[in-house]
Structure formats: structure tokens, C-alpha cells
N, CA, C and O atoms as a GROMACS GRO file, in nm:
protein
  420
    1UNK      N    1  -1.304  -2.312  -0.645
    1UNK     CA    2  -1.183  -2.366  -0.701
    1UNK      C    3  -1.113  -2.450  -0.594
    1UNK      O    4  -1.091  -2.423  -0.476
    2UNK      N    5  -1.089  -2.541  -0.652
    2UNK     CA    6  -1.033  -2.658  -0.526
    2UNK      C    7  -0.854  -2.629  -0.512
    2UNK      O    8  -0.782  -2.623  -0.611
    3UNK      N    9  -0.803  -2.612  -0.371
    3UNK     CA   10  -0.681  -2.599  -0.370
    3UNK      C   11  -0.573  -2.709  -0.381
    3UNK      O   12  -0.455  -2.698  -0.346
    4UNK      N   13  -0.651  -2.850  -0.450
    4UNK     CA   14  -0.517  -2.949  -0.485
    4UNK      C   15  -0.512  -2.921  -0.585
    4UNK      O   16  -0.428  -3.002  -0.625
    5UNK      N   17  -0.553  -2.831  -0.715
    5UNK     CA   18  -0.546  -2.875  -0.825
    5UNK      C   19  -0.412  -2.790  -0.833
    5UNK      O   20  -0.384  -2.778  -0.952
    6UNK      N   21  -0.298  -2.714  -0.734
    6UNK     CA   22  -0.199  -2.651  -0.787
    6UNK      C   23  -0.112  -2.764  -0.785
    6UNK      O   24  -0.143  -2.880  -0.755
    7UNK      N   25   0.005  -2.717  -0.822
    7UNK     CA   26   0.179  -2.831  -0.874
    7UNK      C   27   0.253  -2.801  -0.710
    7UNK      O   28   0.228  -2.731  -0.612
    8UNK      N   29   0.353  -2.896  -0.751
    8UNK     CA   30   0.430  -2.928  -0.634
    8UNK      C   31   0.485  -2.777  -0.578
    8UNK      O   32   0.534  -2.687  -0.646
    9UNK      N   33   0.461  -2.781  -0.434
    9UNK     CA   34   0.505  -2.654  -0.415
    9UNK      C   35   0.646  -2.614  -0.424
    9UNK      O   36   0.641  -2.499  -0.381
   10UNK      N   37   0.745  -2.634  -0.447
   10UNK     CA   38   0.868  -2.555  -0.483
   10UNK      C   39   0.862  -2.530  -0.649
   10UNK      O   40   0.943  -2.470  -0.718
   11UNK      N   41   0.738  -2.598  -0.689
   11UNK     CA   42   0.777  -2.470  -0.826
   11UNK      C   43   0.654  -2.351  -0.818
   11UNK      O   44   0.604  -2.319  -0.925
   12UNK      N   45   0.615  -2.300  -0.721
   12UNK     CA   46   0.522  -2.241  -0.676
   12UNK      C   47   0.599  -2.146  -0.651
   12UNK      O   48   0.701  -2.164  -0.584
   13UNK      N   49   0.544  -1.970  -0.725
   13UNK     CA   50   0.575  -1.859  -0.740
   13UNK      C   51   0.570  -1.824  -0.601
   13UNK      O   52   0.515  -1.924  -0.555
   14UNK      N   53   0.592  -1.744  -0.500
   14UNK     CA   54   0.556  -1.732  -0.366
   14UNK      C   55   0.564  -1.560  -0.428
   14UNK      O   56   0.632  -1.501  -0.512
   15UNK      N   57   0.402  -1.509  -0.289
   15UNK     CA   58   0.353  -1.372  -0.296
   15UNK      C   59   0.343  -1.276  -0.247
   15UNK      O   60   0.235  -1.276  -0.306
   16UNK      N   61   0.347  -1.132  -0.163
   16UNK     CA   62   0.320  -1.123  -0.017
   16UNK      C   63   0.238  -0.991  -0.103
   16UNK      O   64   0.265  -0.947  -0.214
   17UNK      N   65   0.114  -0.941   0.010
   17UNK     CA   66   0.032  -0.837  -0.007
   17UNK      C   67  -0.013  -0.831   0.088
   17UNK      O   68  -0.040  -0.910   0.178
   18UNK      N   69  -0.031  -0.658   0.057
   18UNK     CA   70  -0.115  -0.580   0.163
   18UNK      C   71  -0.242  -0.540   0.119
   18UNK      O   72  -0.260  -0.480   0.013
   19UNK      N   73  -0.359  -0.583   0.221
   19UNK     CA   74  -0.445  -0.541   0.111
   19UNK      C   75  -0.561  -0.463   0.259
   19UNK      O   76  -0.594  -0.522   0.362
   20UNK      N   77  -0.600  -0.315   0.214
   20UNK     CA   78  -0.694  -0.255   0.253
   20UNK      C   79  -0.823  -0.285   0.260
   20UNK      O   80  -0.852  -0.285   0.140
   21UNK      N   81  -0.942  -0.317   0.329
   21UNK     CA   82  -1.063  -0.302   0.296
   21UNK      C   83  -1.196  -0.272   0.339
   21UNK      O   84  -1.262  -0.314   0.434
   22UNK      N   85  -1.223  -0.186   0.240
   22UNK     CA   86  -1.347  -0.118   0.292
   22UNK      C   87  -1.485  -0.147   0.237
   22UNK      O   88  -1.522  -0.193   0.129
   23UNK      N   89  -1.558  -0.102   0.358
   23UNK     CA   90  -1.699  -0.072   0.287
   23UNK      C   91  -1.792  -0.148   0.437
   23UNK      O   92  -1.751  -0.143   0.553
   24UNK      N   93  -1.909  -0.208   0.394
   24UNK     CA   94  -1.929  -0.267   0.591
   24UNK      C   95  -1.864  -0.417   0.615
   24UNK      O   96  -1.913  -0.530   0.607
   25UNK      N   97  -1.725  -0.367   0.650
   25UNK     CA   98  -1.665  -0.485   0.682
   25UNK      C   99  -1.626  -0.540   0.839
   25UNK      O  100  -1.598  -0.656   0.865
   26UNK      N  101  -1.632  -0.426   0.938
   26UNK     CA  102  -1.670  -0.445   1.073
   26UNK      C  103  -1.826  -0.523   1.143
   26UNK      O  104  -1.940  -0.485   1.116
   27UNK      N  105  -1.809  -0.576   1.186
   27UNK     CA  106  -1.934  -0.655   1.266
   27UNK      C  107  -1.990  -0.753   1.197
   27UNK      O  108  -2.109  -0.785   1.205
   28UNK      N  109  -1.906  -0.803   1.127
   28UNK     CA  110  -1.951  -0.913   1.029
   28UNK      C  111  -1.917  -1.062   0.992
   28UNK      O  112  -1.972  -1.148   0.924
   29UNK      N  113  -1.825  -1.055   1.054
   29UNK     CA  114  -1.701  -1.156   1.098
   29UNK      C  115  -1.596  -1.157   1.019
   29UNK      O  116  -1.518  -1.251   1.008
   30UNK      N  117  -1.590  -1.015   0.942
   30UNK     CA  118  -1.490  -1.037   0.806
   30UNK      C  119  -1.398  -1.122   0.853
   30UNK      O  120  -1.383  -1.228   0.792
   31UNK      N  121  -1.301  -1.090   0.995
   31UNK     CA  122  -1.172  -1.118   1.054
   31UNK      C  123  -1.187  -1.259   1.054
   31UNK      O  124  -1.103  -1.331   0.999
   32UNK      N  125  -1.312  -1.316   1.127
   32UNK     CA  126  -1.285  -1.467   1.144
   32UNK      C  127  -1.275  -1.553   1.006
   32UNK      O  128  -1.192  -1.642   0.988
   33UNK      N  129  -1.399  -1.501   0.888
   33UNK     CA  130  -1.371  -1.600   0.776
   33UNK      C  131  -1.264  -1.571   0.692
   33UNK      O  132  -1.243  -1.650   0.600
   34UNK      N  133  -1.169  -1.443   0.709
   34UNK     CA  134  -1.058  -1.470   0.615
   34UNK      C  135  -0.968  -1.510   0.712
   34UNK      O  136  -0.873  -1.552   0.646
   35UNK      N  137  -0.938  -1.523   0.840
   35UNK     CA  138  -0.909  -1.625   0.898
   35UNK      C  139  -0.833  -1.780   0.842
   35UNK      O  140  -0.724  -1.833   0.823
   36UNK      N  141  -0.996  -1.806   0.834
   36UNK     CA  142  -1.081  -1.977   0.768
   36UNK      C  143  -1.023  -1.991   0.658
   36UNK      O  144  -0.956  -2.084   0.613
   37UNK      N  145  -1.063  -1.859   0.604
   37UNK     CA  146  -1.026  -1.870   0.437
   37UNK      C  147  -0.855  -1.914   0.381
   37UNK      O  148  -0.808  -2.000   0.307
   38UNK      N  149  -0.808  -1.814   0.457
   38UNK     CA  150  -0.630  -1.800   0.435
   38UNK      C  151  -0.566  -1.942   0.520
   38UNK      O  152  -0.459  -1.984   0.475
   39UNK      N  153  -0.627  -2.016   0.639
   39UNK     CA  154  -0.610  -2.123   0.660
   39UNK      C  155  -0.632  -2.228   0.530
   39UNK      O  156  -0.533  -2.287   0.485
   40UNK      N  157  -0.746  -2.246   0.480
   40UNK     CA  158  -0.772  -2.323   0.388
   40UNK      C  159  -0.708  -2.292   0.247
   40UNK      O  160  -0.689  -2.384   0.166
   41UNK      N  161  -0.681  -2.184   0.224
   41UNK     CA  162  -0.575  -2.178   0.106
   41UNK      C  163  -0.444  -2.179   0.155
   41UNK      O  164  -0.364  -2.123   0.080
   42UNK      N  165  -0.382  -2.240   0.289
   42UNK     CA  166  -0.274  -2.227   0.285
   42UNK      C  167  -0.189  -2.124   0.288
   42UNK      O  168  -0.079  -2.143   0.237
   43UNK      N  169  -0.218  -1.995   0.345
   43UNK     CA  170  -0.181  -1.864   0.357
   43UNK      C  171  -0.137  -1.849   0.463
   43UNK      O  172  -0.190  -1.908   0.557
   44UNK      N  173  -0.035  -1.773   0.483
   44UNK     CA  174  -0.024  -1.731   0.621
   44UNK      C  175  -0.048  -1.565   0.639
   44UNK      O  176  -0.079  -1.504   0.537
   45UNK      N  177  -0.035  -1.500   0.746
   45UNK     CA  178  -0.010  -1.346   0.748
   45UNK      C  179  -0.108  -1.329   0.862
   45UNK      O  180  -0.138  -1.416   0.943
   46UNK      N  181  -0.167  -1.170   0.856
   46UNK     CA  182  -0.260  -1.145   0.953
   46UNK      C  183  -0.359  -1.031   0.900
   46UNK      O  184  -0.359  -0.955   0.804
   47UNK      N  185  -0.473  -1.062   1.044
   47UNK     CA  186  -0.592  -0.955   0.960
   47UNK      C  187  -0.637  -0.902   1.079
   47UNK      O  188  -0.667  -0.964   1.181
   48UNK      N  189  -0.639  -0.741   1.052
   48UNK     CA  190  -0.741  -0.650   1.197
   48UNK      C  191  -0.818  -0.560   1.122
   48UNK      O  192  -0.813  -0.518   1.006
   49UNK      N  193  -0.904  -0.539   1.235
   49UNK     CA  194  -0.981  -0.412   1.195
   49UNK      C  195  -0.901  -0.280   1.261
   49UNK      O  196  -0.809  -0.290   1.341
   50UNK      N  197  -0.948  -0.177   1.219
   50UNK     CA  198  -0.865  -0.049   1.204
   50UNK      C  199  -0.952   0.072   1.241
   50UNK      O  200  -1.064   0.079   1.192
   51UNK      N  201  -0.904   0.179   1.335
   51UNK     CA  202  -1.025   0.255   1.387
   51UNK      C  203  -1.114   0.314   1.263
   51UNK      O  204  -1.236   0.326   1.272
   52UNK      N  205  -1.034   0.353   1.134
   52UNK     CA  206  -1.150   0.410   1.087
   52UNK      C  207  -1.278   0.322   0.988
   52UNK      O  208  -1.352   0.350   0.894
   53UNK      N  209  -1.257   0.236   1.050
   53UNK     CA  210  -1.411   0.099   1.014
   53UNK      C  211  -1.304   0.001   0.892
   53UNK      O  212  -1.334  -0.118   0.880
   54UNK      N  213  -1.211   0.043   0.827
   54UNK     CA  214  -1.189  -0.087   0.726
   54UNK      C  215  -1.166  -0.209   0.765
   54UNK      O  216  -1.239  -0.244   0.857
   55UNK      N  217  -1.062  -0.316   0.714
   55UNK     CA  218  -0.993  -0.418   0.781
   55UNK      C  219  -0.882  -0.425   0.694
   55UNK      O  220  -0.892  -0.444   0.573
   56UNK      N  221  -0.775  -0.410   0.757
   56UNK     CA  222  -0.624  -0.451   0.709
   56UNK      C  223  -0.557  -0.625   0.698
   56UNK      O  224  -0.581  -0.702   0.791
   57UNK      N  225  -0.516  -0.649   0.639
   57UNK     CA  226  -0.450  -0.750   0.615
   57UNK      C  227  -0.311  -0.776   0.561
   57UNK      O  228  -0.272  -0.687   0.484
   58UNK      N  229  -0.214  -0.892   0.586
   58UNK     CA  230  -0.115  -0.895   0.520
   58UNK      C  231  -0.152  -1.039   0.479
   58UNK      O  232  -0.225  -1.099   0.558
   59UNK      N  233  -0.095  -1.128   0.324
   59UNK     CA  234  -0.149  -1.222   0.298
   59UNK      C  235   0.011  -1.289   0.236
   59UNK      O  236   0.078  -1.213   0.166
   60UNK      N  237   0.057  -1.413   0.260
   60UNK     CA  238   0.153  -1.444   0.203
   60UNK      C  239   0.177  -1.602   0.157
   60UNK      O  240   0.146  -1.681   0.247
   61UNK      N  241   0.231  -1.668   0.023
   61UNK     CA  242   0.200  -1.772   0.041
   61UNK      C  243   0.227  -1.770  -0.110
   61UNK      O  244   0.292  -1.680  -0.166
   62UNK      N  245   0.166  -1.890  -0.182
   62UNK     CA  246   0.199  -1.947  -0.307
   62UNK      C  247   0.076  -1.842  -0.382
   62UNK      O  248  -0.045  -1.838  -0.362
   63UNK      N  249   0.162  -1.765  -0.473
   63UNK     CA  250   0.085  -1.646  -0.560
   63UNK      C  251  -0.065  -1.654  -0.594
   63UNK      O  252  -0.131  -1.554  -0.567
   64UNK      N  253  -0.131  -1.767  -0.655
   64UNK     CA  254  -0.238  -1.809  -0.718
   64UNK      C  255  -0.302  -1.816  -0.607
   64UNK      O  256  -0.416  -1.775  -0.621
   65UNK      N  257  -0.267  -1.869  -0.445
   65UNK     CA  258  -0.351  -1.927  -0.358
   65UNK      C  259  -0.365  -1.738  -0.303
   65UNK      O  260  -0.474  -1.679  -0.304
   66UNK      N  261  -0.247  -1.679  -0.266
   66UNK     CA  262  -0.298  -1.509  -0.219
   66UNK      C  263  -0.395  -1.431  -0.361
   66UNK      O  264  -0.480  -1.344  -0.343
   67UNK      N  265  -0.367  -1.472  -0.463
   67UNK     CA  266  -0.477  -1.436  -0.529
   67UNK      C  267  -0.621  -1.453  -0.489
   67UNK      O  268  -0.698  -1.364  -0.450
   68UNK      N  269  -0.653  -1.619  -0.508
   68UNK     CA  270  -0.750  -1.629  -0.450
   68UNK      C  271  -0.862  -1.599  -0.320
   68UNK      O  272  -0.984  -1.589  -0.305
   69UNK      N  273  -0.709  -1.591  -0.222
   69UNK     CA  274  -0.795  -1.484  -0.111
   69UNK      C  275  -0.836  -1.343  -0.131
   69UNK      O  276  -0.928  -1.278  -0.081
   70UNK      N  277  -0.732  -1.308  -0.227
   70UNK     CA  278  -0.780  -1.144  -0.233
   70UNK      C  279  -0.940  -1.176  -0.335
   70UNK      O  280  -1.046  -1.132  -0.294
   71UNK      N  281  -0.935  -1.243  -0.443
   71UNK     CA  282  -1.073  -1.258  -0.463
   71UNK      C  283  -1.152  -1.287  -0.366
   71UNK      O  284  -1.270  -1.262  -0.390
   72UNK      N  285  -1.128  -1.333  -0.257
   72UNK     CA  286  -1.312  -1.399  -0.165
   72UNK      C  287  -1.294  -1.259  -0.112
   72UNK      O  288  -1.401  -1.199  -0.100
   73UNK      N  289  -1.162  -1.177  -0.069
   73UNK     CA  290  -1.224  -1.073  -0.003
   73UNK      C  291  -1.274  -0.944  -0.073
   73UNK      O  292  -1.329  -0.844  -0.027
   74UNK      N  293  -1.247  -0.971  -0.168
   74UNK     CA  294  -1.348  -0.868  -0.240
   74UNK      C  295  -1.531  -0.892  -0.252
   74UNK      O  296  -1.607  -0.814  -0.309
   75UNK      N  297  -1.573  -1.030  -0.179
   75UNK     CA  298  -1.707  -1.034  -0.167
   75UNK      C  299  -1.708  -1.051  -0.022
   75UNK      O  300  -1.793  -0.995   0.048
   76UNK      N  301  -1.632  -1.113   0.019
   76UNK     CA  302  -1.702  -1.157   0.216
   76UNK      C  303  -1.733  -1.211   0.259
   76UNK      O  304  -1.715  -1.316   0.197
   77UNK      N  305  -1.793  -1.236   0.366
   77UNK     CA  306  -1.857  -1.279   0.445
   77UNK      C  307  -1.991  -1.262   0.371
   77UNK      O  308  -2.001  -1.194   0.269
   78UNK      N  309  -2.103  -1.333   0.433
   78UNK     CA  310  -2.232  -1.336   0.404
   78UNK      C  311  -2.280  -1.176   0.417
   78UNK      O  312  -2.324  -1.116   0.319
   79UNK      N  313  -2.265  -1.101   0.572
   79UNK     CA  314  -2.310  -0.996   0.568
   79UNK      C  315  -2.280  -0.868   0.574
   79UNK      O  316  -2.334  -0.772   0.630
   80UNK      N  317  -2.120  -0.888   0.462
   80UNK     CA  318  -2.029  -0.783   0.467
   80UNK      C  319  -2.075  -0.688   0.318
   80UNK      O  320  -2.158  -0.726   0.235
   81UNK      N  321  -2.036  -0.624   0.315
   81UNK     CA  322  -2.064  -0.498   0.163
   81UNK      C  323  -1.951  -0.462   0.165
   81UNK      O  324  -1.921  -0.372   0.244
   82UNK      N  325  -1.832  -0.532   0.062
   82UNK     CA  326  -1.729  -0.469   0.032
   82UNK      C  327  -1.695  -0.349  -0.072
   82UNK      O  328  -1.656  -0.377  -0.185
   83UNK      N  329  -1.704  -0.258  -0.044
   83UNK     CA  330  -1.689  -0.138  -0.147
   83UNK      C  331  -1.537  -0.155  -0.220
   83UNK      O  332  -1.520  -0.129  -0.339
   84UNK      N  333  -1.463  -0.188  -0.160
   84UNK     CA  334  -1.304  -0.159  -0.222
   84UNK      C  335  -1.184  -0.245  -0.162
   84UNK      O  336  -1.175  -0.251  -0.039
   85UNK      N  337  -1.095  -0.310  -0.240
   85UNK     CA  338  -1.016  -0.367  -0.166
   85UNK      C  339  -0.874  -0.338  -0.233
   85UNK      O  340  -0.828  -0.402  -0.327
   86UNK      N  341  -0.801  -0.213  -0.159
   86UNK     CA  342  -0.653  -0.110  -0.223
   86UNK      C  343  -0.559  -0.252  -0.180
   86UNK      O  344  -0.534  -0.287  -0.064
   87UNK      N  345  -0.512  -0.327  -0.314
   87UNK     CA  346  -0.368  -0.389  -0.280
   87UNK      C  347  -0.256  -0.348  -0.320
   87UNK      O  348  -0.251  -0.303  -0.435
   88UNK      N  349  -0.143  -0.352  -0.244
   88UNK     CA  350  -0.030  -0.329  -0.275
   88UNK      C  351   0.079  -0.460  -0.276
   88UNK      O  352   0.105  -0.502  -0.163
   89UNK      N  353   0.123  -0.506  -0.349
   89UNK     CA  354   0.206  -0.651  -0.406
   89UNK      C  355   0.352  -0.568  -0.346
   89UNK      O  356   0.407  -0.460  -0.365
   90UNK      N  357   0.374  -0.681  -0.273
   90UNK     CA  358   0.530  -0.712  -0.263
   90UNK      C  359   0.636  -0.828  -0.243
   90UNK      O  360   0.595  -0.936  -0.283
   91UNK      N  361   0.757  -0.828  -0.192
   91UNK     CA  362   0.790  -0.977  -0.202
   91UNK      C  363   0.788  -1.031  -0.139
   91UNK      O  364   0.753  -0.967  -0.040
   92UNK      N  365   0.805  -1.152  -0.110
   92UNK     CA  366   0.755  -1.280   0.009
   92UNK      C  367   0.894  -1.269   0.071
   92UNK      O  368   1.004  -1.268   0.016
   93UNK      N  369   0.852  -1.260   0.229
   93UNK     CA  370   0.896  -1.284   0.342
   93UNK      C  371   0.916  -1.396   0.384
   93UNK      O  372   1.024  -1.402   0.442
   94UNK      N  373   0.876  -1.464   0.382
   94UNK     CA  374   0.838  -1.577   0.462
   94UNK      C  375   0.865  -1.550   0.614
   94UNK      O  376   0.908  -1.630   0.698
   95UNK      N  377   0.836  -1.440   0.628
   95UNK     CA  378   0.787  -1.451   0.819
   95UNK      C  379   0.674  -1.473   0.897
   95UNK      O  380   0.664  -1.474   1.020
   96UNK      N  381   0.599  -1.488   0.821
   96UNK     CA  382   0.449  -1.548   0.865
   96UNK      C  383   0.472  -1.712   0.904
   96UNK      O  384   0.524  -1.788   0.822
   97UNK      N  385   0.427  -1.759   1.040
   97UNK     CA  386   0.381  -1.905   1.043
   97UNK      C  387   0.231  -1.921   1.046
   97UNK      O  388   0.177  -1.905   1.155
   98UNK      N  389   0.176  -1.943   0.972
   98UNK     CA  390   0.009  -1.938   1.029
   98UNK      C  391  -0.039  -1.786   1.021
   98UNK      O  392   0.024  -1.680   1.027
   99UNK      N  393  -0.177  -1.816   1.006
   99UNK     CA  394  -0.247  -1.712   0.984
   99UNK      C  395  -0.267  -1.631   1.136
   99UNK      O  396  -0.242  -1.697   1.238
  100UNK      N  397  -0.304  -1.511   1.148
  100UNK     CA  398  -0.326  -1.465   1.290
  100UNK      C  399  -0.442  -1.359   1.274
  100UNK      O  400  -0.435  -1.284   1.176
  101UNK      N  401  -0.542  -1.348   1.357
  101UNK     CA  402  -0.575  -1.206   1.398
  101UNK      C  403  -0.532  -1.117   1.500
  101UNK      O  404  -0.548  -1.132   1.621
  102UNK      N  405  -0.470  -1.013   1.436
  102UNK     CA  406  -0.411  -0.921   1.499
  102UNK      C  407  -0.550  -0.834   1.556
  102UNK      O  408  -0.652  -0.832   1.487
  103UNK      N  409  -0.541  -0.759   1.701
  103UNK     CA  410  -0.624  -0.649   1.781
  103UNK      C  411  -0.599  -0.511   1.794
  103UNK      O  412  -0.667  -0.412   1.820
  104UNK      N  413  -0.457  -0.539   1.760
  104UNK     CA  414  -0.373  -0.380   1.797
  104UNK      C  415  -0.454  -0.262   1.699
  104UNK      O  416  -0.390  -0.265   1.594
  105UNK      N  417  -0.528  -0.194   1.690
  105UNK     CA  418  -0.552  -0.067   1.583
  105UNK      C  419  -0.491   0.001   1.521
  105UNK      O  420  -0.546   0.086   1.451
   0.00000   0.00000   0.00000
């Protein structure tokens, strides 16, 4: 899905989520391509991995476009096996500039 086809952004719903995910998502580059990904849809927020193997994320931005990331991360990377991805929806912050990977555990 191509990201010009949305409308001018101030009539753009804005989104914020947390989204859990598991399954083999360590050693795979989950972190770098939703990265890529949330850059290219225009997202901001951040993404780590977490000691007990998932990867955490916060995703924020024009509703349809954090949709769309939560769809790619429900498949991955090429050599990830996503079993599950727990979101929780809340309201937009706008404290995100840019996407980040966070290290902290």
C-alpha cells in the first residue's frame, strides 16, 4: 500500500500504541526493519528488545499509517516467526520526533 494515497494531514486522525511482540523476534533484525518501516510510514516512537525474548514498541502518528505498521509487524522481517502481537491503543502524544531504537531492557 503506497503511503501518498492518504489526505492532507491535518484531517488525519492521529494514533499512539503499544504494541508487544512475540514469537522469534530477537536475532532477526526485527528492531532495524520496523525502524525502516515506521520511518517510511511516517511514524515516530520507539522499539527494543526485552529480556524475556519479545520486542516492545511504542508507535505514533496518523492512525491508518500506525495501523499499517502494526500490520507488517505481525509478519516481519524475512526471518522472524511472529506468534503474537498484544496492542494496547491510546491517545497521541505527540512526544515522539522520529523513530528511535531504544537498548535499555
Amino acid at each position: 500500500m503506497s503511503v501518498n494515497t492518504f489526505s492532507n494531514e491535518a484531517d488525519m486522525e492521529k494514533a499512539s500504541v503499544h504494541a508487544l511482540i512475540s514469537g522469534r523476534v530477537q536475532g532477526v533484525g526485527f528492531r532495524m526493519w520496523t525502524k525502516k518501516t515506521a520511518e517510511r510510514y511516517s511514524v515516530s516512537g520507539w522499539v527494543k528488545n526485552k529480556r524475556d525474548g519479545t520486542v516492545e514498541a511504542v508507535f505514533e502518528g496518523d492512525k491508518k499509517r500506525v495501523e499499517l505498521i502494526l500490520e507488517w509487524c505481525r509478519q516481519g522481517p524475512r526471518f522472524a516467526d511472529v506468534k503474537n502481537v498484544d496492542v494496547t491503543w491510546a491517545n497521541y502524544t505527540g512526544r515522539f520526533k522520529g523513530f528511535d531504537i531504544t537498548y535499555a531492557g
